[in-house]
Structures are given as C-alpha cells and as structure tokens.
N, C-alpha and C positions, 0 to 999 in steps of 0.2 A: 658624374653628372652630365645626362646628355645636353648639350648645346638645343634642341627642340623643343625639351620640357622646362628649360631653365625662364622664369619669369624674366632675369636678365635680358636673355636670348629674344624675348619677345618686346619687351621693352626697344630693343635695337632695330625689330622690327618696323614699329611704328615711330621710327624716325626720332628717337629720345638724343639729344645733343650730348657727345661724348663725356665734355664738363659734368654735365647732370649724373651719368653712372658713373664717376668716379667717387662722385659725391657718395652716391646710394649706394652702390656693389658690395657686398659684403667684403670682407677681407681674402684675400685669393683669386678676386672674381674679376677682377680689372683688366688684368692679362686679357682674360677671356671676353670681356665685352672688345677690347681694343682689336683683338684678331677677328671677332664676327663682325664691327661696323665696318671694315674694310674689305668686307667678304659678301657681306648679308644682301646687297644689291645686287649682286651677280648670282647666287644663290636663287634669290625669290625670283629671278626671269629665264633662268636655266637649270627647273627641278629637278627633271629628268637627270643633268648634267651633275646636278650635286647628290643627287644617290648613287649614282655610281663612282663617283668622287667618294661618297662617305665608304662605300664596300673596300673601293681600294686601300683606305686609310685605316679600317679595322683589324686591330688585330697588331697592330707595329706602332711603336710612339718613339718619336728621338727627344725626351724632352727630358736632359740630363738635370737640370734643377730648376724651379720654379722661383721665378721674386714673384714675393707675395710682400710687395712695397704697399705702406698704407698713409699718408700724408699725415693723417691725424695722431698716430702713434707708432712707435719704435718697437711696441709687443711684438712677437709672434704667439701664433695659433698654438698656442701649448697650454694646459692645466697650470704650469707652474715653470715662467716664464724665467727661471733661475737657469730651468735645466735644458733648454733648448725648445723646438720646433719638436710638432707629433711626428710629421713622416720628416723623414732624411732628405726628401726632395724639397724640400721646404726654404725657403732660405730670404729673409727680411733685409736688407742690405744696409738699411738704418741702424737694426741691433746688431748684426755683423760690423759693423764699423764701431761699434758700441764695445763689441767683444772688443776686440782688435785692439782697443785705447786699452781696454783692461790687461789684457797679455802683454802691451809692452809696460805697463807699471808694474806689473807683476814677475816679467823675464829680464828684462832692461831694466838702465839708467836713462834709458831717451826718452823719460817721461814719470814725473814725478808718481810715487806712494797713493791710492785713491784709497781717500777714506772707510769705503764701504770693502767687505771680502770681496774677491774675486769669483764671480755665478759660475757655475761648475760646466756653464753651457761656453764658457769663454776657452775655454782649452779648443774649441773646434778651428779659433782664429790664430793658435800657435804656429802655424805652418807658415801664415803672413808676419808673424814676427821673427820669424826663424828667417824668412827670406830677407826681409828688412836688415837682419842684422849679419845674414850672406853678403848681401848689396853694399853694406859697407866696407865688408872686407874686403871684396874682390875690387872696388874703388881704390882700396887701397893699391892692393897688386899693380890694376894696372898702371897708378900715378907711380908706382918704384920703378914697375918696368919701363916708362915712357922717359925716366931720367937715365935709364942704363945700368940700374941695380942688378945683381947676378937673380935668378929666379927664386933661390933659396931663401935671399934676404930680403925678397917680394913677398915669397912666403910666409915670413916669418913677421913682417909689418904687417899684413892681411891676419893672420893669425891673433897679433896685439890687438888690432885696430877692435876685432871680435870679440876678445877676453873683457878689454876696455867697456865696447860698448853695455856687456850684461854683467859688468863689475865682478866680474869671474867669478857667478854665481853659480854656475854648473860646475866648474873649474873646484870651486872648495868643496860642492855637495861632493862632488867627485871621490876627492879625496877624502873625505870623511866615510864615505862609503867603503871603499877599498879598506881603510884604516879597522874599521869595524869588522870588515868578513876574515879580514886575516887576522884579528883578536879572538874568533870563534874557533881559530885551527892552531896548532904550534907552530907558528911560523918564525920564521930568525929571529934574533935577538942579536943587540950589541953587547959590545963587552961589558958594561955595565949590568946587564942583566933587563934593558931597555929594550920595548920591540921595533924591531928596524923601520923607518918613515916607507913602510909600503905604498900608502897612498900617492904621497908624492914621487916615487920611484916612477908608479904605475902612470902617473898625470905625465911625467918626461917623456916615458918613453910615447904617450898619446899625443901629443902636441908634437914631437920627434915625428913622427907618421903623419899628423896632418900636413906638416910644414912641406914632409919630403911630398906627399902626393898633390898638393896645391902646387909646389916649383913643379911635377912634374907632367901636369896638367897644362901647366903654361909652356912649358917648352911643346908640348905635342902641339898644341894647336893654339899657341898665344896668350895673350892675358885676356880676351874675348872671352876664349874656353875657359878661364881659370874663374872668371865672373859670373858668370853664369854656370858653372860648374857649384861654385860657393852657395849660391843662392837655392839653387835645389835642394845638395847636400844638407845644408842649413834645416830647408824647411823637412826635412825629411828628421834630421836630428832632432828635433823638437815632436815632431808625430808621433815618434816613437814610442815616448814614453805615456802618450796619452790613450794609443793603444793597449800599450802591457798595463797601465792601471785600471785597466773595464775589463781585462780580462784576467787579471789574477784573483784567482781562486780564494784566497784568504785576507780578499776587499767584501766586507758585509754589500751587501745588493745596495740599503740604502745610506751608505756613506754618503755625509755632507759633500767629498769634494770629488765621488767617484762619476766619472763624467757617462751619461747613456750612449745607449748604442747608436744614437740619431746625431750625438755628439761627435764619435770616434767615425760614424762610416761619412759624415761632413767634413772632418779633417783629412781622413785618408783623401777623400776624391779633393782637398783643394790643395796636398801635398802633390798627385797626382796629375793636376792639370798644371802646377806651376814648374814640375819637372819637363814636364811634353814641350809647356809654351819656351820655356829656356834652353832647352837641349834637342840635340836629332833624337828622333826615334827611340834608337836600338840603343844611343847612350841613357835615356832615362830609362828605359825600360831594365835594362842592367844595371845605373843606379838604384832603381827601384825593384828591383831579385836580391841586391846586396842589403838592400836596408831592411826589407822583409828577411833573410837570415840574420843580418843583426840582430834583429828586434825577437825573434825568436830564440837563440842563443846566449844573449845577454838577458831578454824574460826570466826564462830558468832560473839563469842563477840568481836573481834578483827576488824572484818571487821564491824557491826552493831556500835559499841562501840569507835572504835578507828580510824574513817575517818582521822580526823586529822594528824594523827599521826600512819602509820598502818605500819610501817617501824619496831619501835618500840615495837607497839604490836605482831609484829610477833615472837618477844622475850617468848611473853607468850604462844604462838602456840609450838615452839619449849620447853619450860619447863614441860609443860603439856604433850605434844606427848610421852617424853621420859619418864614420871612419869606413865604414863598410859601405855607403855609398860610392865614394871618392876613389877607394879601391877598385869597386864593380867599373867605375867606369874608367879609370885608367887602361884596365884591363880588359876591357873593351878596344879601347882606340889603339893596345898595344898589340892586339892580339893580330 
C-alpha cells in the first residue's frame, strides 16, 4: 500500500488530528498514519527532496515485525483468530499478552487452569514462558551463589526452582515418553521379568547434565552468565517442540492443536531475539546452532519413533533442545 494513494495518507494531508485517525485507521494503519503526520509537513515543502528520499528507500525495508495494536479490540488480522495473525509480521501485543497468560496456564503452575482450551496461536508466546520460568531459575542460582553455595548446589536449586515452577510437567511427559520408546524395543528387564525404569534413568542422567552445565556456566563467567544463560536456553527449550509439531509429517495439516507456520516462524524470531537481547553474539548464536541440531535430532526420533504418542515425545524434543543449548554455549566460552 503506497503511502500517496492511501486515503489515510491524504487524510494527514489536510491536517486530520492524530486522535481522529486512530479512531478511523483501519487496523494495521496507525503505525502508518503516525510515521506520515511527523513526516508529511516536511514532505509537502521539499518534493523534489522526498522522491529522491522515496528512490533511496525502495527496494530495502528493516521492518522486522509490525504492531498492529488496535484500542478497540485484542483480535488480530487473521480468518480465524484461534490460529494466529495472516503474515508472520504481524504481531497484536494485546493478544500476544493474551497468548502469553494462556502458555503459562498451560506450561506452569504460576498461573491457574483457564477454562477455555488453549488457541493453537498461543504456542508462539512459549518462548516468554520458557523465559519466565529460565528467570526464575537463574534468580535462583544467583541467590545460592551470593550466600557462598558451591556452583553445583546453585545448579541444582536453579534446576528445582524450574521443575517446581511447571510442576514437573515436561519432567513426567519425559519420562513417560522414554518409558514408551523403549516398550516398542527389547530393552532390559529386571529380574522379575519387569522392564527396567528407563525413563527415569534417562530423566537423571538429563537433569545430571543440566545441573553440571548451569554450575559450569556460572563458574566461567558468574551467576550473571548462568541467568541469563537459563533464560535463553529456557526459551529455546520450549520452541522446540512447537517447531517439530508443524513439521512432522504424520500431524494431519488441519489438527486442532497443530500450530501454522505464522505461529512457528513468530516463536522462532522471539526465541531468537530473546537469546541476542540476553547473551553476546557468538554465545546465542552457538546456543542457537545447538538447539537447531537438537530439535532436529530429537524430531526424528520423536516423530519416526513416537507416532503413537508424539504429543508426549515432544517432551523429549523440548529436554534435548534446551540441553543442547547450554552445551553449544559452554563450548563456546570454553573453546
């Protein structure tokens, strides 16, 4: 929509009071009246100056997501407002805060049960509850560290503090996952003729790994690093699995809870921006290579492995993602 032909654009013209087009603007349009009234005067007395201003700007846009905030309503621009925003650039910050309450009643205990299901557009806000519930680990960490706790037993509070907060909800799916893949194979047995607690083997030795790489995070560079480390990881942990469910293969197109691709490429870029904003560079950028092979690696088996039951294994996508995070980036700052 050119800014010349747009009747908004001309409305700004003739001097329409800002109030007024927020009123009238269509929804998407407010942005855009708001950058032309503070333009549009300089514009109409230096034409010449603003086409060759427009030539420069054609052709190149830095405009990584759009609020399309609307005073009057929470909707966004979508057919069926369940399943998110049309374009990916889209982004309502009313209903994003709307998701956002939905994911922590639905990941968490920091916020009660909501009556209604959870809209399949609300998986794009798991990355802020993933962080949310990083944030409180690493609070943890650093209150162990600040009394003189060894870094391992910072780890290991940081690590409760997280189990606690989403009632070790991924923690059982976990193990019920594991418990099921290794029911489909001959795997050990006790002497009773009983199959051996795989899952919970498999859950020790993960929590065993998170603990050592959060202490070993904190020794490299503090409990600073280990907080902010958690918080990415976190939100990285949670992305994961909302990727590998839009893209496995033997999810029907139009499953109730299968999130769209306006969904999955929204969560990525606000895993994305929350790893940049909390860590250097090259560390999120290496936690984010490690969660992208996670997520690929544990997909597989998850989606190959676990048809039955891939709800569940999405458990193991999400444990893996964020262990392979923490990893990527140890191994970075060690390297």
């Amino acid at each position: 929509m050119s800014s010349k032909g747009s009747p908004l654009a001309a409305r700004i013209r003739n001097s329409v009071p800002i109030s007024a087009l927020h009123a009238s603007a269509p929804r998407g349009e407010f942005e855009l009246a708001a950058i032309l009234s503070k333009s549009g005067a300089r514009d109409a007395k230096y034409p010449d100056e603003t086409k060759g201003k427009d030539r420069r700007r054609a052709g190149r846009s830095y405009t990584l997501l759009r609020m399309t905030h609307n005073r009057q309503s929470d909707a966004e621009n979508s057919q069926d407002p369940r399943q998110g925003p049309r374009h990916w650039q889209d982004v309502n910050p009313a209903a994003l805060f709307a998701d956002f309450k939905s994911a922590l009643s639905a990941l968490t205990r920091l916020r009660a049960p909501e009556a209604e299901e959870m809209p399949p557009r609300a998986q794009r806000a798991y990355p802020f509850a993933g962080a949310l519930i990083g944030l409180l680990g690493g609070i943890g960490f650093l209150l162990a560290s600040g009394i003189g706790l060894p870094a391992l037993v910072s780890g290991a509070i940081a690590v409760g503090l997280m189990v606690t907060a989403t009632g070790a909800l991924s923690e059982r799916t976990f193990v019920k996952a594991i418990d099921r893949l290794a029911s489909q194979s001959k795997g050990p047995r006790l002497v009773g003729g009983e199959a051996a607690p795989t899952g919970m083997i498999a859950l020790v030795l993960i929590l065993i790994a998170k603990v050592s790489l959060i202490a070993g995070l904190g020794e490299i560079g503090g409990a600073g690093l280990a907080l902010t480390a958690l918080i990415a990881a976190s939100a990285a942990g949670y992305t994961g699995p909302v990727s590998a469910l839009h893209f496995a293969y033997n999810v029907d197109e139009d499953a109730p809870d299968r999130p769209t691709e306006t969904v999955v490429l929204q969560a990525l870029i606000f895993c994305a921006l929350i790893a940049f904003l909390t860590l250097y560079v090259w560390t999120a950028l290496a936690g984010l290579l490690g969660a992208f092979i996670g997520v690929i690696l544990s997909g597989i088996l998850a989606v190959r492995r676990g048809k039955a039951f891939l709800h569940d294994s999405l458990a193991i996508v999400g444990e893996t993602t964020q262990i392979a995070f923490l990893a990527a980036s140890y191994m970075v700052l060690t390297g």
